[in-house]
N, C-alpha and C positions, 0 to 999 in steps of 0.2 A: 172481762175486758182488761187489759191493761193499764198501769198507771197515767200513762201519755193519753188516751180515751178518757177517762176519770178526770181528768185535768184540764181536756178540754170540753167536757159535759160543764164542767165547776166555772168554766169561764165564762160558756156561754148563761147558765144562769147569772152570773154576774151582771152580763151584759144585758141581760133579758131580765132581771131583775124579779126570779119566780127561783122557787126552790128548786133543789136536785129531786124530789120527789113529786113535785110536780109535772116538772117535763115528763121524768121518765113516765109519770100515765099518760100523758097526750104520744107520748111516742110508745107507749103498751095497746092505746087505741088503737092505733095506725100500723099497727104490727103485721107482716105479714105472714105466712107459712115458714118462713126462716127464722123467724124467734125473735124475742126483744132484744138479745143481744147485737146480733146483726143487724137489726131496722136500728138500734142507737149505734152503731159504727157508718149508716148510710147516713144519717140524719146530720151524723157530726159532721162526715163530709161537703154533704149537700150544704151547710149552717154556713161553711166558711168558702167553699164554694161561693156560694151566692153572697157574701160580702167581697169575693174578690171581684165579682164581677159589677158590684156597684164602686169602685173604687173609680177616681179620676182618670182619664188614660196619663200618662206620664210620672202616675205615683211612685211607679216600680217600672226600673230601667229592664227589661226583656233582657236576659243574660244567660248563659251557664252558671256563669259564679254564684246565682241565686239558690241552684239546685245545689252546690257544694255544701253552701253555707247553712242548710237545709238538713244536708246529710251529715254536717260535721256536729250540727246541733242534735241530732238523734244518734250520733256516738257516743254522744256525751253523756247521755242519761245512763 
């Protein structure tokens, strides 16, 4: 996986308050025919996925600029 993946695996343990070795066995469990690399690239999606969707409605103003700002921070790394 990439460092941006690694980083956000690290976060959400933070958040989740379980080790990186950890998850990745509950997500080794739940693995499917695609491998643990890929179910931990679904998983990270689906993680933050689903904190965006428990978010307030008006947290985050709907924009383009949201996506620039998005892209401009992944040129950066």
């Amino acid at each position: 996986m990439s460092s941006e993946f690694w980083d956000a695996l690290s976060e959400i343990c933070a958040l989740e308050q379980i080790s990186r070795n950890d998850l990745l066995s509950i997500i080794d469990k739940h693995k499917d025919k695609s491998g643990l690399t890929n179910t931990a690239r679904v998983f990270i999606l689906a993680y933050y996925k689903n904190l965006c969707h428990r978010l307030p409605k008006g947290i985050v103003s709907p924009s383009v600029e949201n996506i620039y700002k998005v892209m401009e921070g992944i040129g950066k790394r």
